[in-house]
N, C-alpha and C positions, 0 to 999 in steps of 0.2 A: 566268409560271406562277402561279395563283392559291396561296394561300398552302390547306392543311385546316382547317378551322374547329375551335377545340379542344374536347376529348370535357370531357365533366361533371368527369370527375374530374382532366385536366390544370388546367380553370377552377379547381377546388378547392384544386389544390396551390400554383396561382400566386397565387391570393388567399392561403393560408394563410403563401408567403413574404415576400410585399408587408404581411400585419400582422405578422410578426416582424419586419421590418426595420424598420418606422417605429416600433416598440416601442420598437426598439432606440436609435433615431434620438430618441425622445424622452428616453431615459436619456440621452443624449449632450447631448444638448439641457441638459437641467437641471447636466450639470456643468459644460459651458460657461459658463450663467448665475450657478453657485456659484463659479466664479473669480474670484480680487481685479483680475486685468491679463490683458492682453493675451498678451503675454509667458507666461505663465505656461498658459496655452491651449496655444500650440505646443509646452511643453517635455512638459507632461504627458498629453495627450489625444492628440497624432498619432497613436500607436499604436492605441489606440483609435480612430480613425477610419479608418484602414487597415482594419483588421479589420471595419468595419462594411461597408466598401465593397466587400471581399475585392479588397483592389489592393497591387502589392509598392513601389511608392512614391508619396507626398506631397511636393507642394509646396505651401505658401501662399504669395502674394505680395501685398502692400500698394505701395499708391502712393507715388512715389519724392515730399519735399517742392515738389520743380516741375511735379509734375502728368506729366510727359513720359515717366516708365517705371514700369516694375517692379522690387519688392527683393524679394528672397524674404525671409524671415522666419526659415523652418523647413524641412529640406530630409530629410523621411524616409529613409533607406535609400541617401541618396546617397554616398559615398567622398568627400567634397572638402567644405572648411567654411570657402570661400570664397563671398559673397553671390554670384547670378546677378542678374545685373540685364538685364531686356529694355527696350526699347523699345514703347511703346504703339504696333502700328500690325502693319502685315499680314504683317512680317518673321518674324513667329515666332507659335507656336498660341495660347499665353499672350497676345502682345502684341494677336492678330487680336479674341481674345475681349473685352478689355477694350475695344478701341477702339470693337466693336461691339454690347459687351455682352449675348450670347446668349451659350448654354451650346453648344459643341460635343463630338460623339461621334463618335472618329475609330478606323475598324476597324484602319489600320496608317500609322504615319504614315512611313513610308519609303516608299508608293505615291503618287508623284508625282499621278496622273491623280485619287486621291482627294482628294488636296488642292487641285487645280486646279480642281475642281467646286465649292470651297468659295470660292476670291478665286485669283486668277492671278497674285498676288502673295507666295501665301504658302507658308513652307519652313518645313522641322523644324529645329532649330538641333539638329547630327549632335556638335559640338563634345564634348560630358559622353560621349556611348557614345563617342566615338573616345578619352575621354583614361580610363575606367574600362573599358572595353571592356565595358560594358553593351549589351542591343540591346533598345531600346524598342520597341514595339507600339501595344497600344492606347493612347487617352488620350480622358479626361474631362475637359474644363475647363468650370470656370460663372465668369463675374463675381460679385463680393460687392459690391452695390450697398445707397446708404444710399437705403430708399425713399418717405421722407420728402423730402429734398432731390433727388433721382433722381444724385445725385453716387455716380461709382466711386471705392471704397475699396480694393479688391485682386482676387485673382483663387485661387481653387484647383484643385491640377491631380492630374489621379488617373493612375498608369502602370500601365500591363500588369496587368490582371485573372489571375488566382491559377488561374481554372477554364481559362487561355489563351484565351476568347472575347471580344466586343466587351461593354461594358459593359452592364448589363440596363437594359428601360426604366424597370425600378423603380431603379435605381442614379440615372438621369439623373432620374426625380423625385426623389428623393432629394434630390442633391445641391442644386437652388433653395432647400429647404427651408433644408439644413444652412447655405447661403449668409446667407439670412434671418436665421436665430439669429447667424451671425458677426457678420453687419453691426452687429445690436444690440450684439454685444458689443464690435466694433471703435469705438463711436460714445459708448457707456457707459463703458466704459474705454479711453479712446484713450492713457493716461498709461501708460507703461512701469512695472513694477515696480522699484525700484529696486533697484539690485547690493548686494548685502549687502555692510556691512563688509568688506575682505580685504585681505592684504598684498598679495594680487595686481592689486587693481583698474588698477594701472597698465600695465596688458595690454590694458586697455579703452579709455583715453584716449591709447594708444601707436598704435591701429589696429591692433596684433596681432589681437585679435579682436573681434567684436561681440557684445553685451550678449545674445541669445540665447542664442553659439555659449560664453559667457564661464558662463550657468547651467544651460547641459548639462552642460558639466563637472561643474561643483560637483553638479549631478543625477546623474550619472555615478559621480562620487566616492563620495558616499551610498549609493548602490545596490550599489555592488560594493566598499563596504568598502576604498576604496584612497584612498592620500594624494592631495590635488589635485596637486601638484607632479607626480607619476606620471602620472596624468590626462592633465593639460596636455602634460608631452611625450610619450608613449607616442601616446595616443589624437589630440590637437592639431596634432602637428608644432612646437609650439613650443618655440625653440631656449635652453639651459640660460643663454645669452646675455641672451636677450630678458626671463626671469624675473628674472635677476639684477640687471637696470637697474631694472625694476617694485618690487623688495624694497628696493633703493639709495634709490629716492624715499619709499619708508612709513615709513624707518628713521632715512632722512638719513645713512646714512654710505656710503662708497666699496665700488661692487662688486668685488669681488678674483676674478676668474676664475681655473681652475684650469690653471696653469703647470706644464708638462710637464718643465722644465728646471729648477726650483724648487730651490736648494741650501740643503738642509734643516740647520739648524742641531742638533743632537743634543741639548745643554746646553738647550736653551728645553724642552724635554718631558723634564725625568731628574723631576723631582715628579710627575707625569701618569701613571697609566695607561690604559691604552688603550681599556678597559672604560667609566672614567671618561668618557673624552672623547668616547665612542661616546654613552654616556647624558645627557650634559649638550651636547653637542653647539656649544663652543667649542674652539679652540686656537692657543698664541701660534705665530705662524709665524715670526716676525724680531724683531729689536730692533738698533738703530743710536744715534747721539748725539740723535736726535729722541724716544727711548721706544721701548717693547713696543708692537708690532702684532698684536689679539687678532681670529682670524676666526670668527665665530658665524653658526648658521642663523639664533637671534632675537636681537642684539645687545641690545636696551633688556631682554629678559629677565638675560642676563646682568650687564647691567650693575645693574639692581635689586638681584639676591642676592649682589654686591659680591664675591662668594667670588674672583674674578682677583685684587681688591686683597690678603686675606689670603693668597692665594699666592704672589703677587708683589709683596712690600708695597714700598712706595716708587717701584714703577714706574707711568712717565708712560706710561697706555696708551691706546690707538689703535682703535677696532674698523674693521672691512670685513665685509661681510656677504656671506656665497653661497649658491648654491644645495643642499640634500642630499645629492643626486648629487657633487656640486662638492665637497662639505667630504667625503663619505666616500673620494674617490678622495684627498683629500690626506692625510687621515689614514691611508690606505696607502703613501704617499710617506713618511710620519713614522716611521712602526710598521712598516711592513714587509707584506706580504699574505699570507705563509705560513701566515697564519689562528691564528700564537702570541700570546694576549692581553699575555704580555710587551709592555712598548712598550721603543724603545732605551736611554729613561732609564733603567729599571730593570737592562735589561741591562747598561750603564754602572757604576753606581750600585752592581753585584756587586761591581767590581773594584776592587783597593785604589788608591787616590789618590794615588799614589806619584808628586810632581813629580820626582825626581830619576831619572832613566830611564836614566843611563849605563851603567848594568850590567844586565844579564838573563842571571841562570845557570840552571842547568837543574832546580834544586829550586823555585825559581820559576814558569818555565815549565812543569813538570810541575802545579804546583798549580792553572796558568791552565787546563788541561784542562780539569777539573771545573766550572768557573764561568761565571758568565753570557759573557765572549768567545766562549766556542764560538758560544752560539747568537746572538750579533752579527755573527760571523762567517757562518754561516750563512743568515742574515737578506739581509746582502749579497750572497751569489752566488746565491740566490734572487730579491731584486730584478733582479739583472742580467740574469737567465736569463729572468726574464715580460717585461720591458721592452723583450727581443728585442736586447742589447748584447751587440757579439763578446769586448768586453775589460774589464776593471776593472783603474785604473791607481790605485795607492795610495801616495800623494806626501808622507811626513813631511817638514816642514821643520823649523831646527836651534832652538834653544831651547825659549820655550813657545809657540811659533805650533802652530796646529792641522794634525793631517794632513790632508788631503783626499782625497778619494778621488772617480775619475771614472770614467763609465762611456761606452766607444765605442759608438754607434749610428749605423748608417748611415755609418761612416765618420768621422764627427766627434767628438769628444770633450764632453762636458757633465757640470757637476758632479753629484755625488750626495749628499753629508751631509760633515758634517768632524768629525771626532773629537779629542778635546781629549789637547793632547802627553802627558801621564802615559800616556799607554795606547799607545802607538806601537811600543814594545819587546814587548808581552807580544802586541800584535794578530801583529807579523812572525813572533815565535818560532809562534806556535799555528799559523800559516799554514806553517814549516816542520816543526813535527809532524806537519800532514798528507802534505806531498808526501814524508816522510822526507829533509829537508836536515839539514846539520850548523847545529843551531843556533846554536852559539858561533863559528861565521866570518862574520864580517861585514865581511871586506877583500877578500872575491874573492866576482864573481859568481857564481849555483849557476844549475841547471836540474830541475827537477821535475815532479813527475805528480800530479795527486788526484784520484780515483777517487771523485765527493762523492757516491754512495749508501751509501759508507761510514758517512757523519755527518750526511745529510741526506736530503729528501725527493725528490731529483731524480735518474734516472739516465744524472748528466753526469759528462766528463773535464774536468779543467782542466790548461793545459799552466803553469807557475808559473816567472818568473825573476826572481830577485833582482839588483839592482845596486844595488852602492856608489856613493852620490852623496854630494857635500860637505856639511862639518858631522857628518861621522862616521856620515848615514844611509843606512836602504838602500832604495831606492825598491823596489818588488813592481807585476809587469805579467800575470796572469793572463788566460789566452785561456780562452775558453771553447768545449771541443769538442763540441757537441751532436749524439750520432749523429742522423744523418736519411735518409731513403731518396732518392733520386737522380732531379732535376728530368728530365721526358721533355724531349727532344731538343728536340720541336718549342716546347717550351713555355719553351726558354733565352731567348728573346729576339733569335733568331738572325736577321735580316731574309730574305726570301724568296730573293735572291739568293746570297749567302753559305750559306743553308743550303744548298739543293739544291750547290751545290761541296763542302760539306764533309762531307754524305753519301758522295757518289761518292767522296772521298777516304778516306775511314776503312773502306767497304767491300771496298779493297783487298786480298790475304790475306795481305800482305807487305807489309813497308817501315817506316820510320820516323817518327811524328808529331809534333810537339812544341806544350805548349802556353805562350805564356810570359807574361810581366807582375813588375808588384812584387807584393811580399806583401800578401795578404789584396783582391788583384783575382779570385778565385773559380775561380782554374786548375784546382785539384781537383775542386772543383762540377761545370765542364765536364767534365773528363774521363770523371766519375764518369756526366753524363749522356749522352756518348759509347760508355763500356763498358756501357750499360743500353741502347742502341740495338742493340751488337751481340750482346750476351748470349743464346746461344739452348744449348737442351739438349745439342747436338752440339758446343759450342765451351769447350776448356779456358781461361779466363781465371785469370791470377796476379797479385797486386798487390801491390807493396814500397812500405810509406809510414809517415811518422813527422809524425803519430799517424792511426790509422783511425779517420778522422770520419764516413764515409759506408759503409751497410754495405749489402752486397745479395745476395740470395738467387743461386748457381749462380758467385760468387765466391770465389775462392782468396785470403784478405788474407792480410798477413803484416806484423807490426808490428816495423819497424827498432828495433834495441837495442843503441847503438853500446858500451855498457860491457860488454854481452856477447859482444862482436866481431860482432855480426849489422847490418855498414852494409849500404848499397845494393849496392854491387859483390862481395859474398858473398852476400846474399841473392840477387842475376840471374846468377849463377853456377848456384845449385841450381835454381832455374828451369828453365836450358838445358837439367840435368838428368831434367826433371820432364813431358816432355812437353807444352810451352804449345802453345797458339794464340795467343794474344794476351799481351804482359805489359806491363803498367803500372805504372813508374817515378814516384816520387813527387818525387823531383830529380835530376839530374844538374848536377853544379857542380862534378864534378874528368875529369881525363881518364882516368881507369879504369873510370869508371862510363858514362861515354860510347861508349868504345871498345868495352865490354861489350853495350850497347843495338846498338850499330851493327853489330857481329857477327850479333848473334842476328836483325835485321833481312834479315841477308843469307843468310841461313838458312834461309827461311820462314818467318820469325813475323813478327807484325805487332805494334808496338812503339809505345805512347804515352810521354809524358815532361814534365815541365813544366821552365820554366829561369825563371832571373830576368834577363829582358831587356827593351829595350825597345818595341823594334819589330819582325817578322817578318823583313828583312831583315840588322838588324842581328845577329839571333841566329844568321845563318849565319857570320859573320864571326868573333864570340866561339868558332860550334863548330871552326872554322878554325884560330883561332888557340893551341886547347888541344891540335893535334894530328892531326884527321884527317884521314886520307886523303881529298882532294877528292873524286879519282875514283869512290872508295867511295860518300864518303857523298853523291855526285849522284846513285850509283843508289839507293841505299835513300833519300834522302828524298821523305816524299808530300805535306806539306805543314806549314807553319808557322801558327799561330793567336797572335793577339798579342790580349789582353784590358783592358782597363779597366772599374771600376764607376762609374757617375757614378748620383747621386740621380734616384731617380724622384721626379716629380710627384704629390701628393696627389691619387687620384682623388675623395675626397670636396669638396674644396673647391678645384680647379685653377680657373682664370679663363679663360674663351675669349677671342679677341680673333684681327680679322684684319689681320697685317701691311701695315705700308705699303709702298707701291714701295722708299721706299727701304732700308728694313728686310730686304726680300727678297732687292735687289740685293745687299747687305750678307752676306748668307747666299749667297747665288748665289756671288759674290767669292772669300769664304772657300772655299769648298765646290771651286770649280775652280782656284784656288792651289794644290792638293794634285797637280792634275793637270798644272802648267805644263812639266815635264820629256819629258810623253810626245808621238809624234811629232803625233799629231790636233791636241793644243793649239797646238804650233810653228809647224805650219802654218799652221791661222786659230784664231786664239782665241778670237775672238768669236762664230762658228759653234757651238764646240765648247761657251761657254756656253749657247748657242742649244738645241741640243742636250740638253743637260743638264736645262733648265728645261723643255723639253719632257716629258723626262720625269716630272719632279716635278708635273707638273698632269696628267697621266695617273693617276699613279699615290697624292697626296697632297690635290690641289683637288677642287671641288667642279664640281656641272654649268657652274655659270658660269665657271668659269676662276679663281675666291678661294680662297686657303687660310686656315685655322683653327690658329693657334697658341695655346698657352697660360701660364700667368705661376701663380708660385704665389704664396697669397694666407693660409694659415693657417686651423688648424679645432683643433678637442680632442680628435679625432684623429689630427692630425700637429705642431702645435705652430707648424710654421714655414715647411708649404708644402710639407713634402714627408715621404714615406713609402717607405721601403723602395729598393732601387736595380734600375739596368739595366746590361746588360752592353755596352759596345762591342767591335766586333771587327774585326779585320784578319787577313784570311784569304790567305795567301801560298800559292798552290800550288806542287808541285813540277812543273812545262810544263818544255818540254825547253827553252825557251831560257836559263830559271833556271839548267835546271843544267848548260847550257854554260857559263855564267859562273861558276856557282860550281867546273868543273873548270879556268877558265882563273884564279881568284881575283880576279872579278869584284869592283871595290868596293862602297859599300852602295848609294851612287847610279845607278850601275846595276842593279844588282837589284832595288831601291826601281821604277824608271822599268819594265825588263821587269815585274815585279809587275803593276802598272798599265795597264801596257796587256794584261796578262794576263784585269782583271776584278777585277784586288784593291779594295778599297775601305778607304785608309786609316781609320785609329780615330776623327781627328774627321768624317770623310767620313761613316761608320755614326754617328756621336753626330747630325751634323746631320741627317740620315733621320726619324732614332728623335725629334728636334725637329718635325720636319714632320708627324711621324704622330702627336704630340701625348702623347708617354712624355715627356722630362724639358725641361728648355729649356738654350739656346746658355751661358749662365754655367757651368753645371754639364760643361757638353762640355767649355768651356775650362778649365776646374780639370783637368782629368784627361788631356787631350791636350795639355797643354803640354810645350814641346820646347827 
């Protein structure tokens, strides 16, 4: 179809845009030719050239020093500030143009048949919209040829026009032109601007970044008024690591990265405030029989205005340099983050300096109320509380050695600061002011409550026990009970098989559940997200527990108060009273509180409970042994759950890697050793591993039949490879063969063996799983299902 021949005044319009744009094109032109470098073209003008072309991204690219590809330069609007580099030659639109040095206009470069008319060679490299999720369109490319030598120097490439049509023909004259003026200037100044002075330049010679992507920043930084360190990581990707080696070499001294377990000496900061060290931006972190080790953002600054040495005269000092980020998070390590410019010196520094600490009476201790201990005191169960630690353990030893004090995370203990002996007496007393202890006993352990919105910012419990340790001290183990609302069901960590069992179990409207472990394996957790499963507006729930840590809407709690007479077996007394549907036992560990549960079980109500045992099976034997009636409690039990926590894997820095054979068989091994008692393994056990590893590639490999483990490896968000825990589980049902045995006083071994072939899945059996499927690894199973 013949195209209309255009009326006067389309002709009119189309000329009057064609001399706006080369207007334009010539102001572009002239700043190109006012630039010092080359470099300095890409950082400041892309924009402007965008806009002149009306296209939502730029690439420039220059020839690689072998002649053989492409480097991009300058990558407008693209998400990634990694070089592209093409190959000269038909594989890609870039590489087709250069090889053959014409300018192409391409209406959509994902229509195969339109690129097939252009070389039958040539693709869109799909890679950048698959890994941005971008979707390209149109595209503009010219070569930038020197036309003097006829030699190619690079290439520009214009994406998806703004109005969403094919590029105009005035675009495509256009861009030879704008090619023209490049080449002048790629030929005139072919010498890179050089990087300005910086403590970072070592970012540049490290391959971290390229000398472009290195004065966008610094462009970046100027424009938006932000510090380059911010820049670089925020905007970069570049990690608080990679800077602190670069600052290491401008400085010459050792980078000190920021250690999450760092035991902070309190005495090296009592002259300091915090204000101080915030402004001046050094601070001593250690000192040994080598000297003081001072950490500075600008060390050679600090060490100019000598002020460490009139603070610390005669000390042999030391610097390490880190990054901003880096030094303010330790300086919250030091001082605390409650956001009080107090630092702990000062707080210290209140209290009198009393070496002789054997005595602390209570006009003393009354007076410690008022002074800075509180808020050191406070300081600390505030650290502990952000840091996400269940306990703080406070450890005087006897003379003038320092107390210490540690904090539980994740299970493990790690130090937190040490406080020097004169103050050890006046810290315990203030610490039994709060939970109301008798302060003048200090030969018999106490047990106590603090309520710390009383005296501080947080609305937490702390559960507080004193014990008499040797050398006449008293060590203090603070839990920390932080109400929280109750993990959903599916979200425990429950594996798919296990769960669907322990749904149909609990949905029962009768019987007896139990959930058990050692202390501080997350019993209540579960339970709590068991009674959130069944929780609905038609169902009475009651709950007997010492202390209620988890709190939930259409719940009946009830907080055990054994000096008030209110234990377990008086509080599920009133219960039976009270119309339940359900009640939930916070322990059972004598036989009146059991036999109570087991009643009301057989009664109609449906009955949770936790115990301290160890394995599902064995918890029948212990409930045996205390007294019940077998026969009873075969009929009211519905199932047993037995817990462990082991460390989850950092998912910010876990390490993939796929096992070797014999790594697997290794795990295989293990995994079916659990199972050697039940009758399938007896018979062939070789099958029955067969069997087993079938499943595990169904349900954990890949299409090829490889599985994906991982290793932890360390970050600044987990310190040491691992973050936060998972649960294991061993889920014991009550099937009628169980509790044939358990009416005949089946041993554990047998009920162990029915279990299993029941569908149980011992705790390291669920740990190895939860390995496979890439939550913690085989070291951490082993810590926690050792037998």
């Amino acid at each position: 179809m013949q195209a209309k021949p255009l009326t006067s005044t389309a002709k009119a319009d189309s000329a009057a845009q064609r001399l706006l744009f080369f207007k334009r094109l010539q102001t572009l032109t002239n700043k190109i030719h006012a630039t010092n470098a080359v470099d300095q073209i890409m950082l400041d003008l892309s924009a402007d050239i965008c806009d002149l072309f009306d296209c939502d991204r730029l690439t420039i690219y220059v020839v690689s020093p072998d002649g053989a590809s492409l480097i991009s330069k300058v990558k407008k609007g693209l998400h990634t500030f990694k070089d592209i580099r093409l190959p000269i030659s038909d594989q890609s639109i870039a590489g087709y143009v250069a090889m053959h040095k014409e300018v192409l206009c391409i209406n959509d470069v994902y229509d195969e048949a339109e690129l097939l008319a252009i070389s039958p060679h040539l693709h869109f490299q799909k890679a950048i919209d698959q890994r941005t999720g971008y979707r390209t369109k149109e595209m503009l490319v010219a070569p930038i040829i020197d036309a003097d030598k006829a030699e190619l120097l690079g290439a520009i490439q214009f994406i998806n026009s703004r109005h969403g049509l094919a590029f105009t023909s005035i675009a495509q004259e256009g861009v030879r032109e704008l090619c023209e003026t490049l080449a002048i200037a790629f030929t005139q100044k072919n010498k890179p601007a050089p990087i300005p002075p910086s403590k970072f330049n070592g970012l540049v010679s490290d391959g971290v970044l390229s000398v472009p992507e290195f004065e966008l920043a610094i462009s970046s930084a100027r424009q938006k008024q932000l510090d380059l360190e911010d820049v670089l990581i925020d905007e970069f990707q570049v990690a608080p690591a990679q800077i602190g080696r670069a600052l290491a070499r401008f400085f010459g001294v050792p980078y000190d990265a920021l250690q999450h377990d760092r035991v902070t000496d309190v005495e090296l900061v009592k002259k300091l405030k915090r204000q101080y060290v915030e402004e001046n931006n050094w601070l001593p972190i250690s000192e040994d029989k080598n000297g003081m080790t001072i950490l500075a953002v600008d060390p050679e600054q600090v060490k100019t205005t000598r002020v460490v040495n009139l603070i610390f005269p005669g000390a042999r000092l030391h610097y390490k340099v880190t990054t901003k980020r880096e030094f303010k998070l330790t300086v919250d390590q030091f001082f605390g983050q409650t956001g009080d410019t107090a630092s702990v010196g000062e707080l210290l520094s209140g209290m009198e300096d009393d070496e002789d600490d054997s005595h602390a009476n209570a006009t003393e201790v009354s007076a410690a109320v008022d002074n800075e201990l509180v808020k050191l005191l406070n300081k600390i169960i505030v650290d502990a509380y952000q840091q996400g630690a269940s306990d703080i353990h406070i450890e005087p030893r006897p003379g003038k050695e320092k107390t210490l004090i540690r904090f539980r995370k994740d299970g493990s203990l790690s130090p937190y600061i040490e406080i020097p002996a004169s103050y050890r007496s006046a810290l315990l007393a203030r610490i039994k002011i709060m939970c109301d202890l008798d302060i003048s006993e200090r030969r018999k352990p106490q047990d106590g409550k603090i309520k710390f919105k009383k005296y501080g910012p947080l609305d937490i419990e702390l559960r507080v026990a004193t014990i008499p340790s040797s050398g006449g001290m008293e060590d203090v183990v603070m839990r920390i009970l932080a109400a929280g609302e109750p993990i959903p069901l599916d979200k425990l960590g429950v594996l798919p098989h296990n769960l669907e069992r322990l749904k149909n179990v609990v949905e029962k409207p009768y019987g007896i559940f139990f959930v058990c472990g050692p202390t501080g394996s997350g019993k209540t957790t579960t339970l709590h997200s068991v009674l959130s499963y069944l929780n609905r507006p038609e169902t009475k729930i009651w709950t007997a527990e010492d202390p209620v840590e988890i709190t939930q809407k259409g719940l009946r709690q009830v907080q055990v108060n054994r000096k008030a007479g209110m234990d377990f077996a008086t509080v599920m007394r009133a219960f039976l009273r009270a119309d339940p549907d359900i009640i939930m036992v916070g322990e059972m560990r004598d036989k009146e509180t059991v036999s109570i549960g087991l009643e009301a079980s057989l009664t109609g109500h449906l009955v949770f409970a936790t115990l301290h045992t160890n394995s599902a099976p064995e918890s029948i034997i212990r409930l045996l042994d205390m007294g019940m009636d077998p026969f009873n409690f075969a009929d009211a039990l519905l199932g047993i759950l037995a817990q462990r926590l082991a460390k989850r894997l950092c998912g910010n820095c876990k390490v993939a890697y796929h096992p070797s054979t014999v790594e697997l068989q290794s795990l295989l091994k293990e995994y079916c050793a659990e199972l050697q008692a039940t009758n399938e393994f007896q018979r062939d056990a070789e099958a029955g591993e067969r069997q087993v590893l079938k499943k595990w590639t169904e349900a954990y490999a890949d299409d090829k039949g490889q599985f994906t483990l991982y290793r932890p490896q360390g970050c600044d968000k987990c310190g040491n490879g691992y973050k936060g825990r998972v649960g294991l589980h061993e889920l014991m049902v009550g099937t009628d063969p169980v509790k044939k045995l358990i009416q005949e006083h089946g041993r554990v071994s047998e009920l162990f063996t029915a279990a299993l072939e029941d569908g149980m899945l011992t705790l390291k059996m669920d740990g190895i799983e939860k390995v496979l499927s890439g939550v913690t690894d085989m070291k951490q199973v082993r810590v926690v299902c050792i037998k």
